[in-house]
C-alpha positions in Angstrom: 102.7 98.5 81.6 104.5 98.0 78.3 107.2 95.7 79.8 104.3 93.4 81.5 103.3 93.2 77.8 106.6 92.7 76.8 107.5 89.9 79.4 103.3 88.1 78.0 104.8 88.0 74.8 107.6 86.1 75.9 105.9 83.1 77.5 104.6 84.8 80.8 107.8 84.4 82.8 110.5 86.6 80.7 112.2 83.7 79.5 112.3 82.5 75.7 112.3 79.0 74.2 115.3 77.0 73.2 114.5 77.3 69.5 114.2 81.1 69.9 117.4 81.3 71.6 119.3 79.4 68.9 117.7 81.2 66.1 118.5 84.5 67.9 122.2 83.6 68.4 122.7 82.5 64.6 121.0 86.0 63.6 123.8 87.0 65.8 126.4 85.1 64.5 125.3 86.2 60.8 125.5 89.4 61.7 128.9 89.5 63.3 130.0 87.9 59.9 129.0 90.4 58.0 130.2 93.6 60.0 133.6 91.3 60.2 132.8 91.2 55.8 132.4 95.0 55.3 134.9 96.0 57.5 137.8 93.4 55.8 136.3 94.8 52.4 138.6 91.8 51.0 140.9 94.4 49.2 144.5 93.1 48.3 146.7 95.8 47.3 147.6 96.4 43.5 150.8 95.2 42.4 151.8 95.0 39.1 152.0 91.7 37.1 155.5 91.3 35.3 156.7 87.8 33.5 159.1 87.0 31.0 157.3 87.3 27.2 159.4 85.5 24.7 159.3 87.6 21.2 160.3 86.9 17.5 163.4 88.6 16.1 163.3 91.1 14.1 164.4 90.9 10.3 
């Protein structure tokens, strides 16, 4: 019974429209970003910063 509803929601026949499709696969896409995002974290590990730093001499 609920499935029959389910497959009348989709357009009678259990298919979806084109736009539908698209728009679900770039929800899909965005969300595959965004698990790839978190999971990266975009952490660089810490290394120190050294140059050269010319000082005056001392009297």
């Amino acid at each position: 019974m609920a499935f029959e509803r389910f497959r009348r929601g989709l357009g009678g026949n259990g298919t979806i429209g084109r736009g539908a499709a698209m728009l679900l696969g770039a929800a899909l896409a965005l969300l595959l970003l965004l698990i790839y995002a978190w999971f990266d974290g975009g952490e660089e590990p810490v290394r120190p910063i050294t140059q050269p730093v010319d000082l005056p001499e001392q009297a």
